[in-house]
C-alpha positions as CSV (number, residue, x, y, z in Angstrom):
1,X,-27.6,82.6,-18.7
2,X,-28.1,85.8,-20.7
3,X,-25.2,85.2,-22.6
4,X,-26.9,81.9,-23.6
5,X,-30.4,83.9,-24.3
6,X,-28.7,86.1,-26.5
7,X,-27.2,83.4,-28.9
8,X,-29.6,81.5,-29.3
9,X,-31.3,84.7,-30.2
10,X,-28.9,85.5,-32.4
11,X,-29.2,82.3,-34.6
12,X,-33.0,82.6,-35.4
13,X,-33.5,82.7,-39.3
14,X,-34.7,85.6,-39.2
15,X,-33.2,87.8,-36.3
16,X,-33.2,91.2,-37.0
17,X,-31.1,94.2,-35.6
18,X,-32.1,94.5,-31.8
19,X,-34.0,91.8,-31.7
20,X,-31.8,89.8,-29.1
21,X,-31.7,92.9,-26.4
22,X,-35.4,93.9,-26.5
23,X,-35.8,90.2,-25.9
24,X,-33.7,90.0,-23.2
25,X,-34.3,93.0,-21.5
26,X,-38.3,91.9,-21.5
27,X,-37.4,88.4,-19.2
28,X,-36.8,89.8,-15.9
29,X,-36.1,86.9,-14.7
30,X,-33.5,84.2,-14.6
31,X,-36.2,81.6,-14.6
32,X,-38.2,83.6,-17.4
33,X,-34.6,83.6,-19.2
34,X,-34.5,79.7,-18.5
35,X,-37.8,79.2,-19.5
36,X,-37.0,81.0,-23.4
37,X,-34.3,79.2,-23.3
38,X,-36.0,75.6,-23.0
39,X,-38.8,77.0,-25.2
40,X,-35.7,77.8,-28.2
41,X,-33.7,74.8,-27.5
42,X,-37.0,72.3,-28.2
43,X,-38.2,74.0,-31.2
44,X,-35.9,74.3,-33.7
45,X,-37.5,76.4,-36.3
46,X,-38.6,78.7,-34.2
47,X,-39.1,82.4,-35.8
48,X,-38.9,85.6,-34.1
49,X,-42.8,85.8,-33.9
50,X,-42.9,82.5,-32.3
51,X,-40.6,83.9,-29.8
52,X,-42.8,87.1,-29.2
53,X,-45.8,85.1,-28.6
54,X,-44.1,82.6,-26.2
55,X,-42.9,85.4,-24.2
56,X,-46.6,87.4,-24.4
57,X,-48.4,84.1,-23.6
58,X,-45.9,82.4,-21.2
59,X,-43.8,85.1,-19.8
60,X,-45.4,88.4,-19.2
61,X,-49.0,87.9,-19.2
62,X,-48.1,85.8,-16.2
63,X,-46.3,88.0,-14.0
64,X,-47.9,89.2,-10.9
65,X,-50.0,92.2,-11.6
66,X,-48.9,95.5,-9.1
């Protein structure tokens, strides 16, 4: 699934260098992985802002807080 993450990462327009593996070392998750994933796969202009903010707003803000 990672794997999967990563190039999908890897084709945004507008990837730049470590982009990919600060991404995916922020879902902690195989179902926050999944849930990028999705999010990538149905939006296919997505920039690497939009995938910032989709993993602020839908990712970590919703983890449980310690």
């Amino acid at each position: 699934m990672e794997s999967e993450l990563k190039e999908l990462l890897e084709g945004i327009s507008d990837v730049y260098e470590d982009f990919a593996f600060g991404v995916c070392m922020g879902c902690k998750t195989d179902s926050e992985r999944q849930k990028l994933i999705d999010y990538i796969k149905e939006n296919k202009e997505v920039t690497t802002s939009d995938v910032l903010i989709f993993l602020y707003d839908e990712i970590t803000s919703k983890r449980k807080k310690i």
